[in-house]
Structure formats: structure tokens, C-alpha cells
mmCIF file of the N, C-alpha and C atoms, coordinates in Angstrom:
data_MODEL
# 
_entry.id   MODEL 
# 
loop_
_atom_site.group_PDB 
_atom_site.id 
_atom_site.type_symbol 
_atom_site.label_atom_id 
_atom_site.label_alt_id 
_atom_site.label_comp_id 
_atom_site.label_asym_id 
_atom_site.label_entity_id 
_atom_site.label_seq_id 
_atom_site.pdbx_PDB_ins_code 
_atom_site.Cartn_x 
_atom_site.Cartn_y 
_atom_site.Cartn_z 
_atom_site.occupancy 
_atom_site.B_iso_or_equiv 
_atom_site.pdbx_formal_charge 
_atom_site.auth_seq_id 
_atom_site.auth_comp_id 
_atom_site.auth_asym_id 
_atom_site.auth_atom_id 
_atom_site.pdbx_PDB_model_num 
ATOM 1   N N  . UNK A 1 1  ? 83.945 157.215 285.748 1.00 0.00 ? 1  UNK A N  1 
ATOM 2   C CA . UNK A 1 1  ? 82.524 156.959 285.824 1.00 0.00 ? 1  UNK A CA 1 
ATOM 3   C C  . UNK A 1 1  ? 82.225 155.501 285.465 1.00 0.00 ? 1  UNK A C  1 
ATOM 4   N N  . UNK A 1 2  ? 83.329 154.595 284.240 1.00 0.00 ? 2  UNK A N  1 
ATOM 5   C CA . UNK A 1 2  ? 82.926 153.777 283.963 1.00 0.00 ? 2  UNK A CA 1 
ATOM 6   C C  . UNK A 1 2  ? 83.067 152.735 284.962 1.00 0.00 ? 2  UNK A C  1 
ATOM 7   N N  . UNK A 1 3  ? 84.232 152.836 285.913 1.00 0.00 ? 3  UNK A N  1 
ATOM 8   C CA . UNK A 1 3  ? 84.734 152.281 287.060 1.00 0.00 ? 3  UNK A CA 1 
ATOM 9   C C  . UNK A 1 3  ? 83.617 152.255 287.929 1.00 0.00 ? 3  UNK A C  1 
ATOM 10  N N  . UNK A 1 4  ? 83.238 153.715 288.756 1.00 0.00 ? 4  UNK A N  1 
ATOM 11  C CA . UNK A 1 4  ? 81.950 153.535 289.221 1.00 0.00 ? 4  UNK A CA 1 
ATOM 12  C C  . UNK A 1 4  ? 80.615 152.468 289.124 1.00 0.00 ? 4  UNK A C  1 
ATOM 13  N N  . UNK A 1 5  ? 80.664 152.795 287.766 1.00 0.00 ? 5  UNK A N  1 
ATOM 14  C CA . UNK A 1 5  ? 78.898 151.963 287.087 1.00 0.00 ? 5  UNK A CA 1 
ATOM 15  C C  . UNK A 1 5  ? 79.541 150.087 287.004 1.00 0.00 ? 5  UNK A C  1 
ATOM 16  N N  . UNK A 1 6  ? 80.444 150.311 287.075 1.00 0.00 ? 6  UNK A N  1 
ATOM 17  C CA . UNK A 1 6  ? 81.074 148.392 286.984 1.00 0.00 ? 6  UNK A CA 1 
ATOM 18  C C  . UNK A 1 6  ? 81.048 147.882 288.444 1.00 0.00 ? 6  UNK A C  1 
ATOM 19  N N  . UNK A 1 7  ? 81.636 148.558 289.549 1.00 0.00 ? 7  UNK A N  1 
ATOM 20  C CA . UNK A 1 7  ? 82.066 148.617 290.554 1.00 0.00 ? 7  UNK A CA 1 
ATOM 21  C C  . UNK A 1 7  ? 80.943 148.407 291.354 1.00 0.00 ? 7  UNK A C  1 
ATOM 22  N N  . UNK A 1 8  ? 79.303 149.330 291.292 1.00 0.00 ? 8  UNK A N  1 
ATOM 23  C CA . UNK A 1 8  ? 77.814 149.325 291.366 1.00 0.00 ? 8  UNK A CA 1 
ATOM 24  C C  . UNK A 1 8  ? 77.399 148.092 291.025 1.00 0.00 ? 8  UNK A C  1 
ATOM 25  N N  . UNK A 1 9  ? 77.328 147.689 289.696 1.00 0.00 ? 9  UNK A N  1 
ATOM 26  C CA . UNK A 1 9  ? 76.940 146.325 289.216 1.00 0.00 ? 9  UNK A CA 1 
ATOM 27  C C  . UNK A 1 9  ? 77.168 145.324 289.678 1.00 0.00 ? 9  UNK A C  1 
ATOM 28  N N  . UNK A 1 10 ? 79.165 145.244 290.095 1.00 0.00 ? 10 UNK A N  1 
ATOM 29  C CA . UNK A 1 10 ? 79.185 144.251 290.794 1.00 0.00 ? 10 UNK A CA 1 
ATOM 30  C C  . UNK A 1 10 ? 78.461 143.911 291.831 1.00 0.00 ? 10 UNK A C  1 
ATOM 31  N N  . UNK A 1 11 ? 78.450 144.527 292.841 1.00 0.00 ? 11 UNK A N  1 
ATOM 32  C CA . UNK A 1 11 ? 78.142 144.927 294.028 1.00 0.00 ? 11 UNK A CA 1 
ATOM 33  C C  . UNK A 1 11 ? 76.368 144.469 294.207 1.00 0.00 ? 11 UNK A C  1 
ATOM 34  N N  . UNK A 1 12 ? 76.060 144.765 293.322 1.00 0.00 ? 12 UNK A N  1 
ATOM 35  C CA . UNK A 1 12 ? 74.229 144.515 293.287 1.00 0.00 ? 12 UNK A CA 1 
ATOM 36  C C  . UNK A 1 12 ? 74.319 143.250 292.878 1.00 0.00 ? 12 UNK A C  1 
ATOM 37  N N  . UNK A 1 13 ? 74.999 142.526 291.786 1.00 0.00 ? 13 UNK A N  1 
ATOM 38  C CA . UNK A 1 13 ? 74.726 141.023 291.533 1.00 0.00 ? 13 UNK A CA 1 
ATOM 39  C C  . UNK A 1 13 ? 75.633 140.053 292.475 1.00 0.00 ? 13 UNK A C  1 
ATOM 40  N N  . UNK A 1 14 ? 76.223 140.426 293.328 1.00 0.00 ? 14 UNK A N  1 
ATOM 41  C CA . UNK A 1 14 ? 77.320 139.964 294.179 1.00 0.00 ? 14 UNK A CA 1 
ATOM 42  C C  . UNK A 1 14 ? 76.605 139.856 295.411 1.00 0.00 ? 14 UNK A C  1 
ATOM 43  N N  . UNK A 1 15 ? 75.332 140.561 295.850 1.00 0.00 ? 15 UNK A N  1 
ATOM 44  C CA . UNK A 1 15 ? 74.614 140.502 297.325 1.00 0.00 ? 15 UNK A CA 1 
ATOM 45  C C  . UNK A 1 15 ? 73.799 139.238 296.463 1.00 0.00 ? 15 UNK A C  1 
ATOM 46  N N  . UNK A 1 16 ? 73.092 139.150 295.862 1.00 0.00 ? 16 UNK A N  1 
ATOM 47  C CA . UNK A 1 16 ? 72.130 138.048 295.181 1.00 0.00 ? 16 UNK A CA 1 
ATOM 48  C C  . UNK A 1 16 ? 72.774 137.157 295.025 1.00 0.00 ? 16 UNK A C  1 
ATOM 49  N N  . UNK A 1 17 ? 73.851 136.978 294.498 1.00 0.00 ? 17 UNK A N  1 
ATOM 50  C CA . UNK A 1 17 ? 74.490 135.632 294.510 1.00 0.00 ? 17 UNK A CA 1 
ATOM 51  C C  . UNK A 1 17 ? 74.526 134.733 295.800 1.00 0.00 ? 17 UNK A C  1 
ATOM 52  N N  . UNK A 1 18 ? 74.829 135.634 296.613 1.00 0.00 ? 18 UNK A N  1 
ATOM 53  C CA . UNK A 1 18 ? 74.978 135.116 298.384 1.00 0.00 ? 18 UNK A CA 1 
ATOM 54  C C  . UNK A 1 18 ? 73.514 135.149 299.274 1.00 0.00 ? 18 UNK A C  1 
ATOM 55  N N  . UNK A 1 19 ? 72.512 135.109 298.907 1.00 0.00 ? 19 UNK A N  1 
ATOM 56  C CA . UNK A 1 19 ? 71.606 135.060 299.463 1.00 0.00 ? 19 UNK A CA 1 
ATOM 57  C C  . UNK A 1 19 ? 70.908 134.216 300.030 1.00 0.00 ? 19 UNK A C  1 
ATOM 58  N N  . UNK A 1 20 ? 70.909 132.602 299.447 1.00 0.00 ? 20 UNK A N  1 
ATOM 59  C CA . UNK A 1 20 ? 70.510 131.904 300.310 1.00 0.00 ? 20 UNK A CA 1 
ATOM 60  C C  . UNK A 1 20 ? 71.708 130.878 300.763 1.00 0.00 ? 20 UNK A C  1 
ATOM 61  N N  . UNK A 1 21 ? 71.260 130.221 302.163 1.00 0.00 ? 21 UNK A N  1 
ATOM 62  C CA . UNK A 1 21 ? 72.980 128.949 302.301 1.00 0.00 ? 21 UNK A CA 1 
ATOM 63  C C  . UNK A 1 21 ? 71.940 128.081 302.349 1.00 0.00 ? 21 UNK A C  1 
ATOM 64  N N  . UNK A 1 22 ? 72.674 126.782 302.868 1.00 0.00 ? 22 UNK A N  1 
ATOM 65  C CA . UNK A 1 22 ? 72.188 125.426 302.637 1.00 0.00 ? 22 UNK A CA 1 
ATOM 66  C C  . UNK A 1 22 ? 71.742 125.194 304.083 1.00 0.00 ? 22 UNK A C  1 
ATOM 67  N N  . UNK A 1 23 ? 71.878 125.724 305.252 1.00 0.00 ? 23 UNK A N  1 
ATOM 68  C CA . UNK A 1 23 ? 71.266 125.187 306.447 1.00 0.00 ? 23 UNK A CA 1 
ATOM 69  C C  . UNK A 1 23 ? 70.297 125.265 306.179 1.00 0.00 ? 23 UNK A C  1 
ATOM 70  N N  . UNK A 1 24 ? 69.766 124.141 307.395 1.00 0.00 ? 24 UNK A N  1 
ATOM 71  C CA . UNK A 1 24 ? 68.444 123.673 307.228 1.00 0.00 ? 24 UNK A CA 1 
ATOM 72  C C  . UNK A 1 24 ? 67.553 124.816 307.865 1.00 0.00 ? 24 UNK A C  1 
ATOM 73  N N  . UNK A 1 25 ? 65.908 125.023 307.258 1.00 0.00 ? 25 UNK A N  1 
ATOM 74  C CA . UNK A 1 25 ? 65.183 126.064 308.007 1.00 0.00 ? 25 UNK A CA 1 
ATOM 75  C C  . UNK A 1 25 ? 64.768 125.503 309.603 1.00 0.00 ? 25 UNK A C  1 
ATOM 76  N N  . UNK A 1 26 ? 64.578 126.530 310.445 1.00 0.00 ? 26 UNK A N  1 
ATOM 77  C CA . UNK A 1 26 ? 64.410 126.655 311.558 1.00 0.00 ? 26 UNK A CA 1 
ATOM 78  C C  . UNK A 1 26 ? 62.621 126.717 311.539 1.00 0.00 ? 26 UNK A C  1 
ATOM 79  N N  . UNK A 1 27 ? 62.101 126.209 312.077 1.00 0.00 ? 27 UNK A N  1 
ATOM 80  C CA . UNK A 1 27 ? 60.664 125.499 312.140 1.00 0.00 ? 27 UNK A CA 1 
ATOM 81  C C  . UNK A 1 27 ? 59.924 126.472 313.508 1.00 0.00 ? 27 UNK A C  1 
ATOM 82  N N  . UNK A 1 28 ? 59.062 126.736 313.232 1.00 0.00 ? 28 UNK A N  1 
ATOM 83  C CA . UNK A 1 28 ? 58.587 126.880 315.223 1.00 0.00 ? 28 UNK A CA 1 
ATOM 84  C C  . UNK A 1 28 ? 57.523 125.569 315.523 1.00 0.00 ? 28 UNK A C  1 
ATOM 85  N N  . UNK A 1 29 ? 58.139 125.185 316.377 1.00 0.00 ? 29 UNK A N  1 
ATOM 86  C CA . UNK A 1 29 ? 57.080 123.834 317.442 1.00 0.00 ? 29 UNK A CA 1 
ATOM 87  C C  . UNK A 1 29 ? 55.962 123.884 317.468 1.00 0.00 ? 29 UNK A C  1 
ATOM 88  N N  . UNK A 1 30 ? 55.064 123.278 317.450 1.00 0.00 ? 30 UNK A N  1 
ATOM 89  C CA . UNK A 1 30 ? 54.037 123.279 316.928 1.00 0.00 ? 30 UNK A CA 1 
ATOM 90  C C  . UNK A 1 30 ? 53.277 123.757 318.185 1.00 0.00 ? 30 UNK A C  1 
ATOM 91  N N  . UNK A 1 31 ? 51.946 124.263 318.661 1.00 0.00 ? 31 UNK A N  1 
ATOM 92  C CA . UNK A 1 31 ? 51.389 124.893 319.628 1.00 0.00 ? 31 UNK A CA 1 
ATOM 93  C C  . UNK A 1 31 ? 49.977 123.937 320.117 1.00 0.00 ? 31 UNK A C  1 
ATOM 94  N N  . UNK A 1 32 ? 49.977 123.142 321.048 1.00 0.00 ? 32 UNK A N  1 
ATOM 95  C CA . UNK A 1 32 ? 49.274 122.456 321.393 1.00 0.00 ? 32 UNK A CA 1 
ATOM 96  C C  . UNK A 1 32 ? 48.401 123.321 322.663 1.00 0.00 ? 32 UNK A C  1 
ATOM 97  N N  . UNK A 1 33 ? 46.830 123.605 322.422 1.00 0.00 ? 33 UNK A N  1 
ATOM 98  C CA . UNK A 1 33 ? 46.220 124.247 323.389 1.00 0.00 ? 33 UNK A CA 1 
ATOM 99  C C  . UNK A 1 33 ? 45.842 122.795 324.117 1.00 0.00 ? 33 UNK A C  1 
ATOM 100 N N  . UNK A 1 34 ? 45.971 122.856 325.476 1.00 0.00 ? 34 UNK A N  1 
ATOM 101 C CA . UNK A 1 34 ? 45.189 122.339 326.087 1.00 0.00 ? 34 UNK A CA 1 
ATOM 102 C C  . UNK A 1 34 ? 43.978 122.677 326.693 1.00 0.00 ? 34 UNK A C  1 
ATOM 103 N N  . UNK A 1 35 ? 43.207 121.486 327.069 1.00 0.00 ? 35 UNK A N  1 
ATOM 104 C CA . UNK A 1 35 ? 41.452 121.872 327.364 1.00 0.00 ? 35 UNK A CA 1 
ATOM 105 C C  . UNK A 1 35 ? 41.780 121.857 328.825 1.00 0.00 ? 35 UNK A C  1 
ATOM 106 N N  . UNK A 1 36 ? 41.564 122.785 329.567 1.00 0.00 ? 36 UNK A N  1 
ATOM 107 C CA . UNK A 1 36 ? 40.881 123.422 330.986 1.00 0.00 ? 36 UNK A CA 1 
ATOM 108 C C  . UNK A 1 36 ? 39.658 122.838 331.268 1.00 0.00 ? 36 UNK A C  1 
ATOM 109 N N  . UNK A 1 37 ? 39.774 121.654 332.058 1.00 0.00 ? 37 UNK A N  1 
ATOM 110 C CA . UNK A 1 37 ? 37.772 121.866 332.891 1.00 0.00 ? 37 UNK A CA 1 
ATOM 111 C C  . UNK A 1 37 ? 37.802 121.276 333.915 1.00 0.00 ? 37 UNK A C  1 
ATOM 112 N N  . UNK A 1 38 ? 37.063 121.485 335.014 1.00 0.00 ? 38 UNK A N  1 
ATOM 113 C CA . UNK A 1 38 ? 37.063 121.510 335.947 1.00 0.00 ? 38 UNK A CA 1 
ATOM 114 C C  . UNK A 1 38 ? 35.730 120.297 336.160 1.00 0.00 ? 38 UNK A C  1 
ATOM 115 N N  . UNK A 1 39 ? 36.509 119.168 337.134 1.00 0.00 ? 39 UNK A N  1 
ATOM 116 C CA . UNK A 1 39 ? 35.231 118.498 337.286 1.00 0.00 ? 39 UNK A CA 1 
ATOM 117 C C  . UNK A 1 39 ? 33.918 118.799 338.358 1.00 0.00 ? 39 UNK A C  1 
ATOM 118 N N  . UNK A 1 40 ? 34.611 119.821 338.650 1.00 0.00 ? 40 UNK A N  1 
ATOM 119 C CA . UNK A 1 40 ? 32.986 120.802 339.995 1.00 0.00 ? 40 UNK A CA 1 
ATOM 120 C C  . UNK A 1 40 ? 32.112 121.175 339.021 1.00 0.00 ? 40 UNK A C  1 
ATOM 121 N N  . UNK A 1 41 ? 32.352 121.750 337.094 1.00 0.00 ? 41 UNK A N  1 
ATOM 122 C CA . UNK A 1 41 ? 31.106 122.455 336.422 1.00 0.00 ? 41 UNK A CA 1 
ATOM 123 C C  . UNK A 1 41 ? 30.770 123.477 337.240 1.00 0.00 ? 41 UNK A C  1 
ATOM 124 N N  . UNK A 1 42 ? 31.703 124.368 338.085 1.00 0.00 ? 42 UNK A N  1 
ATOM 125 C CA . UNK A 1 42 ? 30.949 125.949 338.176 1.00 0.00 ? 42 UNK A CA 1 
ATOM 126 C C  . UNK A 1 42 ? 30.273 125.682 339.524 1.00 0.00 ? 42 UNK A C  1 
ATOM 127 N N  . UNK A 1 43 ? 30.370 124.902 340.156 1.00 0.00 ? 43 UNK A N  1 
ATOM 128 C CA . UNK A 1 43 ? 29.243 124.775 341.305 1.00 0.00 ? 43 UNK A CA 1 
ATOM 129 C C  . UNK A 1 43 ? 29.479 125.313 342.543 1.00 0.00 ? 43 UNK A C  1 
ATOM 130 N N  . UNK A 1 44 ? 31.228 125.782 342.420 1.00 0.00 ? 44 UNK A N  1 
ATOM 131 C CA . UNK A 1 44 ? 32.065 126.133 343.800 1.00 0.00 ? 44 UNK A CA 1 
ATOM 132 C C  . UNK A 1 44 ? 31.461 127.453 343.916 1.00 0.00 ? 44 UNK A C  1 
ATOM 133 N N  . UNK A 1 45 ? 31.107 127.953 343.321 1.00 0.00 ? 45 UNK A N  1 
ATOM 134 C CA . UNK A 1 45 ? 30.279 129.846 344.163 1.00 0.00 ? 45 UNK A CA 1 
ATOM 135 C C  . UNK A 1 45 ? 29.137 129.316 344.475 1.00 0.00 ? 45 UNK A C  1 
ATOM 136 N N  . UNK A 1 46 ? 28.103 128.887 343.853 1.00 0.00 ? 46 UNK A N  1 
ATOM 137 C CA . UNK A 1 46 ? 26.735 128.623 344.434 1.00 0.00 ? 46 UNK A CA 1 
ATOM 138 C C  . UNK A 1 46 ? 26.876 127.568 345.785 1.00 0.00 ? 46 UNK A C  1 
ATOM 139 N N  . UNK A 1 47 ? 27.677 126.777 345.923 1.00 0.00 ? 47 UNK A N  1 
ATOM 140 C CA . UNK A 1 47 ? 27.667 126.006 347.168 1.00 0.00 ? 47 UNK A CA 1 
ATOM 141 C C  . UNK A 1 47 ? 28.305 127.604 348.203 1.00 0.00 ? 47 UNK A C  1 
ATOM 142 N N  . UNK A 1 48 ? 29.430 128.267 348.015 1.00 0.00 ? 48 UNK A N  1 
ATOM 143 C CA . UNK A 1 48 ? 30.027 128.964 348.992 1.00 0.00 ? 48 UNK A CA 1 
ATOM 144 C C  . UNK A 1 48 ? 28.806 129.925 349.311 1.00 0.00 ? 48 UNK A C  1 
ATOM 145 N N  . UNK A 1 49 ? 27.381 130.316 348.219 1.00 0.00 ? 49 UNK A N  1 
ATOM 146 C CA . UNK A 1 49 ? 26.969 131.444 348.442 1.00 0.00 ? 49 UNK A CA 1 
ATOM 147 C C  . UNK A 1 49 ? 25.987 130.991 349.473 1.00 0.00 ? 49 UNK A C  1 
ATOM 148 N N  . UNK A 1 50 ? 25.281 129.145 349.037 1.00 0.00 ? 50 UNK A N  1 
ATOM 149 C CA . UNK A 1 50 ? 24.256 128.702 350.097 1.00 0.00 ? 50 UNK A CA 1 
ATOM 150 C C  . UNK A 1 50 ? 24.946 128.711 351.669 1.00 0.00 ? 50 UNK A C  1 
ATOM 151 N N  . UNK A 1 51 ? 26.505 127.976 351.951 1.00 0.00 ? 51 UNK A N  1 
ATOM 152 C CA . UNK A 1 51 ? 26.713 128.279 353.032 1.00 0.00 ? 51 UNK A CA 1 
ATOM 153 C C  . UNK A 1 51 ? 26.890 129.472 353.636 1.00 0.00 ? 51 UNK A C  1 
ATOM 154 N N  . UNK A 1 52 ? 27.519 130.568 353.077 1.00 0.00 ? 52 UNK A N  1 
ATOM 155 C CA . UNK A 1 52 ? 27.238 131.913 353.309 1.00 0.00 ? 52 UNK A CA 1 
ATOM 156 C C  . UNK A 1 52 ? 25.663 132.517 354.201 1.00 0.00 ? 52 UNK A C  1 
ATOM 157 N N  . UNK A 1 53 ? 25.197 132.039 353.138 1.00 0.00 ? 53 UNK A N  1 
ATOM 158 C CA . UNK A 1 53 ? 23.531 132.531 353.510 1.00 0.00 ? 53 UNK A CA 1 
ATOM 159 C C  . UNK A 1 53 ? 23.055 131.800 354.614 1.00 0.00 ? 53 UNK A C  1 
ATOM 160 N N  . UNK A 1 54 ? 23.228 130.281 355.033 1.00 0.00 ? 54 UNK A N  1 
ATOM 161 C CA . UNK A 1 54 ? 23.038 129.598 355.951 1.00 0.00 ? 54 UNK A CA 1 
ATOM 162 C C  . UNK A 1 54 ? 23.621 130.227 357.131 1.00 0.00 ? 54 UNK A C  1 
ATOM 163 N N  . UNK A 1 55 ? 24.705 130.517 357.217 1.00 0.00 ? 55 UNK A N  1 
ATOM 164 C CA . UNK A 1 55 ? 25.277 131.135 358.728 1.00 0.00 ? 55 UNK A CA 1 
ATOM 165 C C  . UNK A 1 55 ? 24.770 132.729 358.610 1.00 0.00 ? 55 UNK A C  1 
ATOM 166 N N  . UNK A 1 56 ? 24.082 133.340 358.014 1.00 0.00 ? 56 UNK A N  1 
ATOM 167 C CA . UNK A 1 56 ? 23.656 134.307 358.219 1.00 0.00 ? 56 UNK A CA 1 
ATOM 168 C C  . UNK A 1 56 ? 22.008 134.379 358.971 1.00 0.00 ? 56 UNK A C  1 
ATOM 169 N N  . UNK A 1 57 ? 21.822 133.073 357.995 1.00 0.00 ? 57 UNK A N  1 
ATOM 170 C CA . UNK A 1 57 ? 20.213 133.053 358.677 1.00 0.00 ? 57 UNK A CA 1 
ATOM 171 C C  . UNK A 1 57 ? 20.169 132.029 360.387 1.00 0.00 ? 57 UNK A C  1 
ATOM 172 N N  . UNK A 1 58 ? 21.497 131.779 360.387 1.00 0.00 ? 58 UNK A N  1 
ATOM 173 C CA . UNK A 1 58 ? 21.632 130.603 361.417 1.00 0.00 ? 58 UNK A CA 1 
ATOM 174 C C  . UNK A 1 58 ? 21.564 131.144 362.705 1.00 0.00 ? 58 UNK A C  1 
ATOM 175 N N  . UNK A 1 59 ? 21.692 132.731 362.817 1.00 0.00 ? 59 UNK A N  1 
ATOM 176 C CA . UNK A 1 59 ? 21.578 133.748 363.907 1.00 0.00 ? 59 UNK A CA 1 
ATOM 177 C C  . UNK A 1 59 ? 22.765 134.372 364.339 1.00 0.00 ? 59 UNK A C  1 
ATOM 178 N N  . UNK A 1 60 ? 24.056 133.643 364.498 1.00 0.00 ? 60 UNK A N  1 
ATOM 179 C CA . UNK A 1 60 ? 24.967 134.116 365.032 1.00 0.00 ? 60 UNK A CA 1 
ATOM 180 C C  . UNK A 1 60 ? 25.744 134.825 365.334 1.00 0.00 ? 60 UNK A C  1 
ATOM 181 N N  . UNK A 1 61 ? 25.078 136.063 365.704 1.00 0.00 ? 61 UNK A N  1 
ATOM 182 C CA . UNK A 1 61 ? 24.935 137.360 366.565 1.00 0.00 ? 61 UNK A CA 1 
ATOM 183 C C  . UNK A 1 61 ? 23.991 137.839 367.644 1.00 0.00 ? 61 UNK A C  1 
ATOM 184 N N  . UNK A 1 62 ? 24.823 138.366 368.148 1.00 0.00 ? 62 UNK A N  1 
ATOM 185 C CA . UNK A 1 62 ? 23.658 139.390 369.469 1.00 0.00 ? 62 UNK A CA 1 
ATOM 186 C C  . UNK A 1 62 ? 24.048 138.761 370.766 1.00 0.00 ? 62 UNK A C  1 
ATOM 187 N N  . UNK A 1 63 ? 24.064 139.039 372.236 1.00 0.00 ? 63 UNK A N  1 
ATOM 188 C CA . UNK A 1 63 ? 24.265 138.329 373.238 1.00 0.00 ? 63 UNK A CA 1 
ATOM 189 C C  . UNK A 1 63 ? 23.016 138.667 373.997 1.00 0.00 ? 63 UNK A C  1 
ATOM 190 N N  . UNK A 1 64 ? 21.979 139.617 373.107 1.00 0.00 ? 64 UNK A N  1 
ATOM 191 C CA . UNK A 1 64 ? 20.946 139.544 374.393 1.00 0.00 ? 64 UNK A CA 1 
ATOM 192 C C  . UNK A 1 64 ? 20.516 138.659 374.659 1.00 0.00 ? 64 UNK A C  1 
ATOM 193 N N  . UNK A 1 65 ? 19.850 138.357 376.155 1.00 0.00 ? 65 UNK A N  1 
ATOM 194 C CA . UNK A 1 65 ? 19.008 137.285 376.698 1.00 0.00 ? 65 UNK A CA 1 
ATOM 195 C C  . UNK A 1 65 ? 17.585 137.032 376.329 1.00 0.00 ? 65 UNK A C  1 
ATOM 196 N N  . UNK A 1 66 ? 17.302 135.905 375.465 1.00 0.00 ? 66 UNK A N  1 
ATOM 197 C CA . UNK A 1 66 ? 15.693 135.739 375.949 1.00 0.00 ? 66 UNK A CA 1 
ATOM 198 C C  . UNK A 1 66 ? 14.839 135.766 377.053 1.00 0.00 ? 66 UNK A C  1 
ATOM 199 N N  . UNK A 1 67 ? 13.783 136.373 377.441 1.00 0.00 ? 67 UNK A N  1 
ATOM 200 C CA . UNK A 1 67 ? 13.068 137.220 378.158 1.00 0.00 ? 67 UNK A CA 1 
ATOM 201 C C  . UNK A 1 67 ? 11.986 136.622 377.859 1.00 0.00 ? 67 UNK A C  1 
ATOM 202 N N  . UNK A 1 68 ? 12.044 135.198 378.618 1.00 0.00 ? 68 UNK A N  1 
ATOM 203 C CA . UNK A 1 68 ? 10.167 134.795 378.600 1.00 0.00 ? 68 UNK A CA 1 
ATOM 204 C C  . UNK A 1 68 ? 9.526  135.237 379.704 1.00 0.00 ? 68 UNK A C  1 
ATOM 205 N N  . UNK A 1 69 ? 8.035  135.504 379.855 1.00 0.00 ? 69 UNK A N  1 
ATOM 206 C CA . UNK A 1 69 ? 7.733  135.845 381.021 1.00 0.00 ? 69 UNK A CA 1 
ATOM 207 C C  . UNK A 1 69 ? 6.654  135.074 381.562 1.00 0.00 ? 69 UNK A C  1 
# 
């Protein structure tokens, strides 16, 4: 038993002894967000929606004939 309880002891002050080494710590890189912007400011849907709407109101449909009399 006394073998045991010596054998234990070692063993527990023997992991602590070895616990830290001398390499150097490993760092993480530092995280740089970059800024996103766009020099349009948002304007690319409202221009696509006016031309949109322009060729809708522009007529271009139907093949009937005008019929003056």
C-alpha cells in the first residue's frame, strides 16, 4: 500500500513538473475588418426600377393598327 501511495505521489508531482516548455506562444494575427462602400450610395435599384417603368409606359406591345377615320 505504501508502494502504491509513493508511486501516486510521484506521478501527480511528476505531470506538474512538466507542464510548461520554453517555446515561444503561438499568437493569432490580428483581424483587420475592412470598410465595404460602394461609390453608386444605393442608387443601382432606383435607376433599374425608373428604366423598368419607362419601357413599360413606352408602349411596347400590341401589333394592332391605328384606325383613324
Amino acid at each position: 500500500m505504501k508502494k502504491t501511495f509513493m508511486a501516486s505521489f510521484a506521478a501527480l508531482f511528476a505531470t506538474k513538473a512538466t507542464a510548461g516548455n520554453l517555446a515561444e506562444p503561438m499568437m493569432d494575427p490580428d483581424v483587420v475588418e475592412a470598410s465595404t462602400s460602394s461609390s453608386g450610395g444605393g442608387l443601382l435599384i432606383p435607376i433599374m426600377l425608373l428604366i423598368f417603368l419607362a419601357a413599360a409606359a413606352s408602349g411596347g406591345g400590341g401589333n394592332a393598327p391605328i384606325v383613324v377615320e
